[in-house]
ROVONU-909181 format. One record per residue: residue number from 1; x, y, z negated of N, C-alpha, C, O in turn. Coordinates in steps of 0.2 Angstrom, whole numbers. Each point is the difference from the previous one (the first is absolute). Layout:
% ROVONU-909181
NUM,X,Y,Z,X,Y,Z,X,Y,Z,X,Y,Z
...
//
This chain:
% ROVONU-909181
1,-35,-55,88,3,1,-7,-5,4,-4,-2,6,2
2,0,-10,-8,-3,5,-3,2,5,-4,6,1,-1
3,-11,5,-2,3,6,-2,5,-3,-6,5,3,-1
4,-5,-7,-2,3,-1,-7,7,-5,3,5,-1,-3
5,-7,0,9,8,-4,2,5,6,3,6,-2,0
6,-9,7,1,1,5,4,9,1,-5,0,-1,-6
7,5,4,10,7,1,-3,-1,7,-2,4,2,-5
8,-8,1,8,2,8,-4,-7,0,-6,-1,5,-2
9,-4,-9,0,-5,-2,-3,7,-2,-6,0,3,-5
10,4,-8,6,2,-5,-5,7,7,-4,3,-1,-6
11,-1,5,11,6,4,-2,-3,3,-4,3,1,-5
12,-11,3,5,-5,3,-4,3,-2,-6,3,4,-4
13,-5,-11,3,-3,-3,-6,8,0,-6,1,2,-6
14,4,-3,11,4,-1,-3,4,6,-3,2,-1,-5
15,-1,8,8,-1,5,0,-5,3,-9,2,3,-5
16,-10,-4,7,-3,0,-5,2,-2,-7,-1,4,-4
17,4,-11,3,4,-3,-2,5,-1,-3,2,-5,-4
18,1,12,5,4,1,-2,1,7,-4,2,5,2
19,-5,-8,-9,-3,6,-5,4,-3,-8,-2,1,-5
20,5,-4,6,3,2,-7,2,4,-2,-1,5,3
21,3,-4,-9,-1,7,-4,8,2,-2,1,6,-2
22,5,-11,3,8,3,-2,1,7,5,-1,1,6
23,4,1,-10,5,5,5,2,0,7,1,5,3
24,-1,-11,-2,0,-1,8,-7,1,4,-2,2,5
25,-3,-3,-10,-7,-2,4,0,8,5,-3,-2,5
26,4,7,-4,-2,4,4,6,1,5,0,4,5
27,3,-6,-5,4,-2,7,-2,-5,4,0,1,6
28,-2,-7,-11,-2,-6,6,-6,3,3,-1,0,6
29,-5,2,-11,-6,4,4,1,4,7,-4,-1,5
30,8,5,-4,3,5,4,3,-7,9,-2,0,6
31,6,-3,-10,3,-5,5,-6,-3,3,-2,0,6
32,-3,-5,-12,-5,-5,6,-4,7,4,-1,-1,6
33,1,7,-10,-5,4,5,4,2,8,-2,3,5
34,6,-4,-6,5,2,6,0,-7,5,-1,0,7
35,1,-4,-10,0,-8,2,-6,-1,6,-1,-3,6
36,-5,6,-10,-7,-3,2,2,7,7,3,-1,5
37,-4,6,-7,2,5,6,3,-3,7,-3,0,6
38,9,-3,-8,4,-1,4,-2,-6,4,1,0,6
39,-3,-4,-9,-3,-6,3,-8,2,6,-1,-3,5
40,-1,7,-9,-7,3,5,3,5,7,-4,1,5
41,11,2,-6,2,1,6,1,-5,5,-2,-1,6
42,7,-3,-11,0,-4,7,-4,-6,3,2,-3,5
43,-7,2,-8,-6,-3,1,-4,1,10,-3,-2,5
44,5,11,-11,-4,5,7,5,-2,6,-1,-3,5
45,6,5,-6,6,1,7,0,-8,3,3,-1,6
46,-5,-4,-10,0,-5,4,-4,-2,4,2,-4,5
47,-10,7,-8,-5,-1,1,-3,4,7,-5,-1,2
48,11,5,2,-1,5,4,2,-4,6,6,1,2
49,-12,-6,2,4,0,7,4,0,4,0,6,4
50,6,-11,-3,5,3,2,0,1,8,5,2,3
51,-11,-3,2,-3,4,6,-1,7,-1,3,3,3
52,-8,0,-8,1,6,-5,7,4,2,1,5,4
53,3,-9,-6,7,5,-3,1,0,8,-2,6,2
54,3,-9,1,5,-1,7,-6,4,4,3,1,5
55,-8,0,-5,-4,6,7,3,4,-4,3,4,4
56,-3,-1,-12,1,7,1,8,2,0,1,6,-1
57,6,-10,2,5,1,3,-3,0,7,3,4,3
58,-6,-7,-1,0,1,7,-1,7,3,3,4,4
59,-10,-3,-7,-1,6,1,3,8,-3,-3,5,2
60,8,-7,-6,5,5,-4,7,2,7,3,5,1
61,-3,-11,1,4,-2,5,4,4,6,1,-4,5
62,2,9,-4,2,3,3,1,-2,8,0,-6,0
63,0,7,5,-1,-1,7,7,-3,2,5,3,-2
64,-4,-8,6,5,-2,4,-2,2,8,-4,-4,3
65,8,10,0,-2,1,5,2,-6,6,-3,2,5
66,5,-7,-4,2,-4,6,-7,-4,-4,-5,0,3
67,6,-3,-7,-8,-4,-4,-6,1,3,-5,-3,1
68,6,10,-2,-8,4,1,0,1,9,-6,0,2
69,10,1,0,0,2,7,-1,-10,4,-1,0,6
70,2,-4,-10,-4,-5,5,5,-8,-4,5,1,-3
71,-8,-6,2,-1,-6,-4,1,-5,6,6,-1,1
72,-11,-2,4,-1,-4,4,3,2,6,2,5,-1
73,1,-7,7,1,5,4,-5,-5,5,-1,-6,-1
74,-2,11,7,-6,-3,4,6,-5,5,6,-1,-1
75,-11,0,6,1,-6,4,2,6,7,5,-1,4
76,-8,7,-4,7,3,4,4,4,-1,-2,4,-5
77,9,-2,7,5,3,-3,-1,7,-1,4,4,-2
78,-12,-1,5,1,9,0,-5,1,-6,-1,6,-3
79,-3,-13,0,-3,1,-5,2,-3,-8,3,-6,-1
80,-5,12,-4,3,-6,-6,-6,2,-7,-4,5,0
81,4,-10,-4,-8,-1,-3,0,4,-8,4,-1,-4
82,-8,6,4,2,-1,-9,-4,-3,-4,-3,-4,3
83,2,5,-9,-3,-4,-2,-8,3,-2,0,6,0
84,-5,-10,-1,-7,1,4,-1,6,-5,2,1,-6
85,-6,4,11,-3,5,-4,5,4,3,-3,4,3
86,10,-3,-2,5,5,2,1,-1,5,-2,-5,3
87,4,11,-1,2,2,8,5,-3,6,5,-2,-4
88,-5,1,8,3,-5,6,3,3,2,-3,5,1
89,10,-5,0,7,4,4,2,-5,5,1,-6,-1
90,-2,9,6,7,-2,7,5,3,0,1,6,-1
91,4,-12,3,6,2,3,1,4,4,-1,-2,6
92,5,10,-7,0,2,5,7,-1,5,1,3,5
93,3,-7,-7,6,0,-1,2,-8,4,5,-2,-3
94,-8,-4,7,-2,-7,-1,9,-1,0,2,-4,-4
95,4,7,9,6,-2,0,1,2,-9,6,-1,-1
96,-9,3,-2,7,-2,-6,-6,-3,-6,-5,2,-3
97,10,-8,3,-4,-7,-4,-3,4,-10,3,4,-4
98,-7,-7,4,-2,1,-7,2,-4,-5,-3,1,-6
99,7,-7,8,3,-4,-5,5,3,-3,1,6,2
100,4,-9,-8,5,4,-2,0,5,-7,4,0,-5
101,-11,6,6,0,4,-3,-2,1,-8,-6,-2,-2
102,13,5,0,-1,-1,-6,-6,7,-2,0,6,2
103,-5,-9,-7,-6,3,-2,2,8,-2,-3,4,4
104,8,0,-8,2,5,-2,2,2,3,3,5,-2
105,-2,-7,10,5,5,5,-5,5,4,2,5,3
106,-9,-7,-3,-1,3,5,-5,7,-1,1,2,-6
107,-5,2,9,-2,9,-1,-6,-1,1,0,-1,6
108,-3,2,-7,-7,3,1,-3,5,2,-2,2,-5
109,0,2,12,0,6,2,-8,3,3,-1,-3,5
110,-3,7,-7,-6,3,0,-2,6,3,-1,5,-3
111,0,-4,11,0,8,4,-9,1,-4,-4,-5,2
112,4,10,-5,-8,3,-1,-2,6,5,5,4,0
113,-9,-2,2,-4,4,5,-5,5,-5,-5,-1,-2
114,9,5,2,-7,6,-6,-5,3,6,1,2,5
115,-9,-4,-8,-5,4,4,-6,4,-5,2,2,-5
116,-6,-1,8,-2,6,-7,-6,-6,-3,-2,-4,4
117,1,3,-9,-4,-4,-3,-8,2,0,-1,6,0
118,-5,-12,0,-3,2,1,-4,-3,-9,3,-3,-5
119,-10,7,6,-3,1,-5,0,-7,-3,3,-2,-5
120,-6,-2,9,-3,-8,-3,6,-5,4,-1,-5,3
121,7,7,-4,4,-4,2,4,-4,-6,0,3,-5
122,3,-11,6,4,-1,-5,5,1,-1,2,4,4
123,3,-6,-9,6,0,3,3,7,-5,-4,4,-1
124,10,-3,-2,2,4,-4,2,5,6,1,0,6
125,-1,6,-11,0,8,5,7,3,-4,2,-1,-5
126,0,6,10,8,1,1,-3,9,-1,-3,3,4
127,4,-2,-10,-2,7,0,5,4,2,6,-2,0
128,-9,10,3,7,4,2,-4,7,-1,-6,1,0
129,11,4,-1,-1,4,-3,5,6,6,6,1,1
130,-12,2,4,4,3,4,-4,7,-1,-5,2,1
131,11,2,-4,-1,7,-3,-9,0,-5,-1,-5,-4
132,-1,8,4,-8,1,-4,-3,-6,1,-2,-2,-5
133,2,-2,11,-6,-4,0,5,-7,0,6,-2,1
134,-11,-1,-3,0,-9,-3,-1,-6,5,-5,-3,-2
135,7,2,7,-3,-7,2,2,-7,-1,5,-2,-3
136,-11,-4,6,4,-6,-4,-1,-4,8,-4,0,4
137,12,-4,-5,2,-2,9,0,-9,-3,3,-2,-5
138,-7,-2,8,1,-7,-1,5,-3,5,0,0,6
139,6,-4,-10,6,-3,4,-4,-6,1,-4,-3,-3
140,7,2,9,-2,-9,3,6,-2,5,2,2,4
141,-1,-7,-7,5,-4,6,1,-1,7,-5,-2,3
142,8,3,-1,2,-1,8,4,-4,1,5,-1,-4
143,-5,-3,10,7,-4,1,4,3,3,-1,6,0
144,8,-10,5,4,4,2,-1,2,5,1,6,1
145,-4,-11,5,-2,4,4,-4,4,3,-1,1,6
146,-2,3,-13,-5,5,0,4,8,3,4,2,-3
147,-6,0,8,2,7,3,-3,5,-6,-4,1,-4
148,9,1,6,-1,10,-4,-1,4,4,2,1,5
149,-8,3,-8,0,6,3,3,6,-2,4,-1,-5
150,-6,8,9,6,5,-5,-5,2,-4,-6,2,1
151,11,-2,-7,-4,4,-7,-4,-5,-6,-3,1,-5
152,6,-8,6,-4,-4,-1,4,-1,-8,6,0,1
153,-9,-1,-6,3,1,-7,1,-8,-1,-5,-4,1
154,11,2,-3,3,-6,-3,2,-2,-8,3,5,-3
155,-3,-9,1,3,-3,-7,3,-6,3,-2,-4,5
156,9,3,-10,2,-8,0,1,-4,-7,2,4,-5
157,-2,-11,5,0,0,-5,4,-8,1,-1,-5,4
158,7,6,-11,4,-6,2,1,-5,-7,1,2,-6
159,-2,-8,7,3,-4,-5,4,-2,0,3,-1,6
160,-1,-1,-11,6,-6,0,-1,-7,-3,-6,-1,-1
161,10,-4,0,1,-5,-2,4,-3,-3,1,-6,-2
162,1,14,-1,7,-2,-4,1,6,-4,-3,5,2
163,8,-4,-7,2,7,-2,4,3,2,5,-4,1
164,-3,12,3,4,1,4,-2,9,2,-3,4,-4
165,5,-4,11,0,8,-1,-2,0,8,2,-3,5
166,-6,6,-6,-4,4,9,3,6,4,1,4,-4
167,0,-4,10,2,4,3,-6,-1,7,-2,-5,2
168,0,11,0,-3,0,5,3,8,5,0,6,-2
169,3,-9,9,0,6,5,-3,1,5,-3,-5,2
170,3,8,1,-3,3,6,3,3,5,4,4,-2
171,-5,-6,10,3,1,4,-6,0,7,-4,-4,2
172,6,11,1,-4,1,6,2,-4,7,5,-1,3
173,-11,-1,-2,3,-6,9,-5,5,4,-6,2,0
174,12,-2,6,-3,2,8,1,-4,4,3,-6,1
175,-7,9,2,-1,-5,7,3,-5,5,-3,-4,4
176,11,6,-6,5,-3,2,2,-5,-3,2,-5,3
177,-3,6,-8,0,-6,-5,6,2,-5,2,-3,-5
178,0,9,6,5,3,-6,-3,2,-5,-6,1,1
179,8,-1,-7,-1,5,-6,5,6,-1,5,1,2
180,-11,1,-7,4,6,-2,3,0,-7,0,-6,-3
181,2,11,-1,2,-2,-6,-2,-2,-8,-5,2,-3
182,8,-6,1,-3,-6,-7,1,7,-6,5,4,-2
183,-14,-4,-1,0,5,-5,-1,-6,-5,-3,-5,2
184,5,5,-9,-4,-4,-5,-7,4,-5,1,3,-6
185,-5,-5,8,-4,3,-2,-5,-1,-5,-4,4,-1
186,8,-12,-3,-2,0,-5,6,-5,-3,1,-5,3
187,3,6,-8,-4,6,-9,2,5,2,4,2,5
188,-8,3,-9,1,6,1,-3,3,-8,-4,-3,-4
189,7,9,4,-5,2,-9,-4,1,0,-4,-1,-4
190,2,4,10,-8,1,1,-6,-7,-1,-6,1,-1
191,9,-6,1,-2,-7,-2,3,-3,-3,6,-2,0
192,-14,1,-6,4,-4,-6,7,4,-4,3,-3,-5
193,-2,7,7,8,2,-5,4,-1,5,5,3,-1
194,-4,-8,6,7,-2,1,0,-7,0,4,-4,4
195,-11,1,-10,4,-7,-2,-2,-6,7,-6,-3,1
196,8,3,1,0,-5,7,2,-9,-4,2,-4,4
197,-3,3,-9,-1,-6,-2,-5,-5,2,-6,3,-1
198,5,-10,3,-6,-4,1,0,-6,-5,4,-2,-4
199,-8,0,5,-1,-5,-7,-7,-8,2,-6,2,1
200,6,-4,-1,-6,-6,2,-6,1,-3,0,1,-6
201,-5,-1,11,-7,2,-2,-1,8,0,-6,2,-2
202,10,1,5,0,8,0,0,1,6,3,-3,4
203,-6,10,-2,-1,4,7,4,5,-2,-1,2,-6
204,7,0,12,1,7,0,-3,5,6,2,-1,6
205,-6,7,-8,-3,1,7,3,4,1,5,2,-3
206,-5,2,11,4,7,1,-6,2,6,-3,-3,4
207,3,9,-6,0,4,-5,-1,-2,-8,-2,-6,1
208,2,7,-7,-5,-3,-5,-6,4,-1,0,5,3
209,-4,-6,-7,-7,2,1,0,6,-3,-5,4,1
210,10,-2,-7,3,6,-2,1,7,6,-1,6,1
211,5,-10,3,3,7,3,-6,3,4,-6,-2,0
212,9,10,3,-3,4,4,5,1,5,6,2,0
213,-10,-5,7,-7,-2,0,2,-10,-1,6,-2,0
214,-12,-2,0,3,-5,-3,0,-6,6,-3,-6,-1
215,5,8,8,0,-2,7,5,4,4,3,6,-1
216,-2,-9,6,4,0,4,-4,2,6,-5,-3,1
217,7,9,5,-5,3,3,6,-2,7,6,2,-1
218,-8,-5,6,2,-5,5,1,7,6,-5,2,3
219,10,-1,-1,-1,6,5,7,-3,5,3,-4,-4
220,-2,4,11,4,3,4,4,3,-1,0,3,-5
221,5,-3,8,6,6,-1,1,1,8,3,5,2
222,-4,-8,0,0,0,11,-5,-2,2,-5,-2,-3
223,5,2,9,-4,-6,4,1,-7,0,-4,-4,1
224,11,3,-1,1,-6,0,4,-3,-2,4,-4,1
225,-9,8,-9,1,-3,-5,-6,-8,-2,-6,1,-3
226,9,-7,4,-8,-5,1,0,-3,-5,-6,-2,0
227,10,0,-7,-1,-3,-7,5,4,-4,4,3,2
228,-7,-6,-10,6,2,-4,2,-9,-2,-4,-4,0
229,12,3,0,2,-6,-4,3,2,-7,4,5,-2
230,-9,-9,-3,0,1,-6,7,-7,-1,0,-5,4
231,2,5,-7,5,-4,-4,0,-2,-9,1,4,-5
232,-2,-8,4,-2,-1,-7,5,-5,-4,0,-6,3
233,3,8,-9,8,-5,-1,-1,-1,-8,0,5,-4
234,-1,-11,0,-2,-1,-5,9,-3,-2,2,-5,2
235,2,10,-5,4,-4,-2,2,0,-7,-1,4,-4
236,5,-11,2,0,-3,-9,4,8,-5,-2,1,-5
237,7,3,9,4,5,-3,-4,5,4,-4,-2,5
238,5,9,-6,0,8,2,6,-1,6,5,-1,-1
239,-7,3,7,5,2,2,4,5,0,-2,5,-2
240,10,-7,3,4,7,-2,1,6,4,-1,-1,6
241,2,6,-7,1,5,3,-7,4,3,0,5,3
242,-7,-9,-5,-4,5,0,-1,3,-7,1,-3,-4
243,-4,10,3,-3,4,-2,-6,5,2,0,5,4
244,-7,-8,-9,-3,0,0,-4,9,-2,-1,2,-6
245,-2,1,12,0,6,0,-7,3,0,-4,-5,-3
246,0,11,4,-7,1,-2,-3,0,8,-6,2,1
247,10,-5,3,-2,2,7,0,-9,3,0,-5,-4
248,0,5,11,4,-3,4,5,1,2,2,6,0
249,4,-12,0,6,2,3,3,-4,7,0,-5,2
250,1,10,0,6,-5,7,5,-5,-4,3,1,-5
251,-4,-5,10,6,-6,-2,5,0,6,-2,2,5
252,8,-4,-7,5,-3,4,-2,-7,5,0,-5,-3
253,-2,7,10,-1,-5,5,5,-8,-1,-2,-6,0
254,9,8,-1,3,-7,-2,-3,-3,-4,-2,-6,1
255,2,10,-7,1,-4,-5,-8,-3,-2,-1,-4,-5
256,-4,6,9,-8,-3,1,2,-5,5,0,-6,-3
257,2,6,8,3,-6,4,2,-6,-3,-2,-5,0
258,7,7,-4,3,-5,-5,-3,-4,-1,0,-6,2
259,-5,10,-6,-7,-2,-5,-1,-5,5,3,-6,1
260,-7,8,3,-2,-5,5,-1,-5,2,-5,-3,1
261,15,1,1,2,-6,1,2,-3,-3,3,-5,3
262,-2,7,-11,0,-6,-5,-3,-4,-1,1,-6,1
263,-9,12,-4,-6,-3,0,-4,-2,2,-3,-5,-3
264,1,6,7,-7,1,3,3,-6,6,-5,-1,3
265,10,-3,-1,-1,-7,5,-5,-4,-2,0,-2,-5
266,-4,0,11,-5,-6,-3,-5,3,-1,-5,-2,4
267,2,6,-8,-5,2,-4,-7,-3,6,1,-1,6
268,-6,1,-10,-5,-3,4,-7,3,-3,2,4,-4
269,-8,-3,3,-5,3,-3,-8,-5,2,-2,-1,6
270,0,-1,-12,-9,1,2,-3,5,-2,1,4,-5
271,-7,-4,8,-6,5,3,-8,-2,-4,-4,-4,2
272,4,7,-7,-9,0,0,-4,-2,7,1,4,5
273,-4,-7,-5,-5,0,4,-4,4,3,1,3,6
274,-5,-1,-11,-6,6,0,5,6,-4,5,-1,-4
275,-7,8,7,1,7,-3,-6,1,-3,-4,-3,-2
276,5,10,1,-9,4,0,0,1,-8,-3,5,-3
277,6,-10,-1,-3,0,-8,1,7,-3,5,4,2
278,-10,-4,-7,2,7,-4,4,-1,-5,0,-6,-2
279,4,12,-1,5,-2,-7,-5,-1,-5,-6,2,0
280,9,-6,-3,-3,-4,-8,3,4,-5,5,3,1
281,-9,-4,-7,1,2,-5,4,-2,-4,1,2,-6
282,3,-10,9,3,-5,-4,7,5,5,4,3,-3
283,-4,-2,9,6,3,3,2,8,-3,6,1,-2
284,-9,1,1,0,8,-2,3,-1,-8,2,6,-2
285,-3,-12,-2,3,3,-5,5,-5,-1,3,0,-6
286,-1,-3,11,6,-4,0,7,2,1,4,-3,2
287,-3,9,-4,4,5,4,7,0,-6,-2,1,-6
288,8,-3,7,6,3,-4,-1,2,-8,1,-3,-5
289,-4,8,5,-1,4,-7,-4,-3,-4,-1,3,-5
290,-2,-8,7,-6,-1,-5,1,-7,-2,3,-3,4
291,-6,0,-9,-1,-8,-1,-4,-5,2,1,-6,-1
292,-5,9,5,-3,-7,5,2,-3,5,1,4,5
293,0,-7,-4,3,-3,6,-5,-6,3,-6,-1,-1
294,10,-2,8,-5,-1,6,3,-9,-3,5,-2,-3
295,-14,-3,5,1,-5,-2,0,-5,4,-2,2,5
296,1,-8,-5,2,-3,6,-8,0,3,-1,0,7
297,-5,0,-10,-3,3,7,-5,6,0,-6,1,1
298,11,4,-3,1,7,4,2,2,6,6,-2,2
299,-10,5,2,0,4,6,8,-3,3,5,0,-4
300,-5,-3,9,8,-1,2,1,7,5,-5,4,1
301,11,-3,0,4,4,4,-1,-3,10,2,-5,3
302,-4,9,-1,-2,1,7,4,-4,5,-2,-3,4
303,11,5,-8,5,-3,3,5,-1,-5,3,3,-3
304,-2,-11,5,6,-4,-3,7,-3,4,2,-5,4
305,2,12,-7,8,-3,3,3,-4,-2,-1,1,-6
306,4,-5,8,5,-6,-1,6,-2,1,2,5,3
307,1,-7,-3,9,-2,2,2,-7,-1,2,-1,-6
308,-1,-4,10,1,-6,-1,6,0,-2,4,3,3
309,-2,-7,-9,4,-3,-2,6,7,-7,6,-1,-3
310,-10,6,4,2,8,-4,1,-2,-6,-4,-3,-3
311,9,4,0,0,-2,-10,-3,7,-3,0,6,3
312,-2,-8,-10,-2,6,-5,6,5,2,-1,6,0
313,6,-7,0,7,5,-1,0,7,5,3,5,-1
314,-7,-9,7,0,3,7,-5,6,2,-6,-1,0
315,9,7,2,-6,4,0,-4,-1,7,4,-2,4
316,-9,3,-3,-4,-1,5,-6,7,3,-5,3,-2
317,10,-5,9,-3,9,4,-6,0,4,-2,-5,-3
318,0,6,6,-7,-3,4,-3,7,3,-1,5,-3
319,-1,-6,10,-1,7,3,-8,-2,4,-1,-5,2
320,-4,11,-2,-5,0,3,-3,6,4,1,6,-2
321,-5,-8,7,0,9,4,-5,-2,-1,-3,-5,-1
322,1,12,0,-7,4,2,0,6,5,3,6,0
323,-8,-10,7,1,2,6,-7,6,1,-6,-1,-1
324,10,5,3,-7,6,1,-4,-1,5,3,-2,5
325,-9,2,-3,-5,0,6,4,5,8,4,5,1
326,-7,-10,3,3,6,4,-4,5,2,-6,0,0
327,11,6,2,0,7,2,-9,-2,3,-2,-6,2
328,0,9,-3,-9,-1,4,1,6,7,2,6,1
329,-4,-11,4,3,7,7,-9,5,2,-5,-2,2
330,7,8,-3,-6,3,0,-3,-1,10,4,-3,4
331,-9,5,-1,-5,0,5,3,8,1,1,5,-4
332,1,-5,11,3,7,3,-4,-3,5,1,-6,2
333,-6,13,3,-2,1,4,8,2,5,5,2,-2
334,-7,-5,9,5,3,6,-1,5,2,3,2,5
//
């Protein structure tokens, strides 16, 4: 098309054109000049590939954690594929089937291991402020079966997949296989205020990177004391009858029981692959308070729980130990 065929060329002219001299003539001036504008918009907005438009929704795109956690599934049941360039999760779970699940049901969950960072190391630094002096601790992933030692400093960090509300407990296991008593240990005011809300594409950490100190320090309480079981309960309302305190609080063993066996039947979970990564810059400011959020190929979550056949309506409880090393037996001369 040549220039003088051109539409927003010909609205020019007509526009130009439009110079009579009555009482109206400065109004029509005003109009064709609006005309020719409006027409050279939308010339542009057509003119913008519509592959253009659609990567950058894609990549605006906020994260579907079952999506991201695996596409294809492999040709054996303990492996499943994600998509190229992302990380590969097995089933740790092979009796509970992966079909069913509806995408907004399930939790995303991340154990980090703080160690001291080094000079030429990657990876974002977790600074801590203990009394005068300053140090910076790099978090890295671990999986679940990774042993604890004592004193060893933890972060967790949980998503969702839906809007709703986080509860996380804690309970000591001995060697018997009893537990001891269910503390809720997160919300608390000392994090975030209280507000235990989650939201998609958002990390809640606990500790948050606010508090003092901004970890969790892993001690015994006996000998045979051998894990902690964490408990983690994403549900659509607040539960009632807690109140949310500046501490940890005891919970009533029933009525965590309850919890229990509402929820949590069924549940099944995959497992990252590989551990060992350091936290990202894209995880660290993904956090509740802030406006960025996690996209679909952002950093996934180490561990994806699930629940076949679970509605949005349903809260969903989901429990994982972390098992301490064993007692180390010292060399005694006879």
């Amino acid at each position: 098309m040549s220039g003088k065929d051109h539409p927003v060329y010909r609205l020019l002219l007509q526009g130009i054109s439009m110079t009579d001299h009555d009482e109206k003539g400065a109004v029509m001036r005003v109009f064709a000049v609006l005309s020719v504008f409006a027409a050279i918009a939308f010339l542009l907005f057509v003119s913008v590939p519509a592959k253009a438009l659609m990567v950058q929704q894609s990549d605006d795109a906020t994260r579907k954690l079952w999506d991201t956690a695996f596409i294809n599934q492999a040709k054996t049941r303990r492996a499943v594929r994600t998509k190229p360039g992302l990380q590969r999760y097995r089933v740790a779970t092979p009796g509970v089937p992966i079909a069913n699940v509806a995408p907004d049901t399930v939790i995303g969950v991340t154990l980090w291991r703080l160690r001291r960072a080094g000079a030429a190391e990657g990876g974002e630094r977790l600074i801590v402020h203990e009394g005068a002096d300053t140090s910076q601790w790099l978090p890295e992933r671990i999986s679940a079966q990774t042993k604890l030692a004592q004193g060893d400093r933890l972060r967790i960090s949980v998503e969702a997949a839906r809007k709703g509300y986080l509860y996380v407990i804690d309970r000591e296991q001995y060697a018997d296989g009893t537990l001891g008593e269910p503390y809720l240990i997160f919300p608390t005011t000392r994090t975030q205020n209280g507000d235990n809300q989650v939201s998609i594409g958002k990390l809640t950490e606990i500790p948050a990177q606010e508090d003092n100190p901004p970890y969790f320090t892993v001690r015994r309480s006996r000998a045979d004391h051998v894990a902690e079981v964490l408990s983690v309960l994403v549900t659509p309302a607040p539960l009632a009858k807690i109140e949310i305190t500046d501490k940890a609080q005891k919970l009533d063993e029933a009525q965590v029981a309850a919890w229990e066996k509402s929820w949590s039947t069924g549940v099944g979970w995959l497992e990252m692959e590989k551990a060992g990564q350091a936290w990202t810059r894209e995880e660290r400011q993904a956090v509740n308070n802030t406006t960025r959020s996690l996209l679909a190929n952002s950093p996934s979550p180490q561990m994806v729980y699930y629940r076949p056949s679970a509605k949005t309506s349903e809260p969903l409880f989901v429990k994982l130990h972390l098992w301490y090393k064993s007692a180390s037996k010292r060399n005694t001369k006879p």
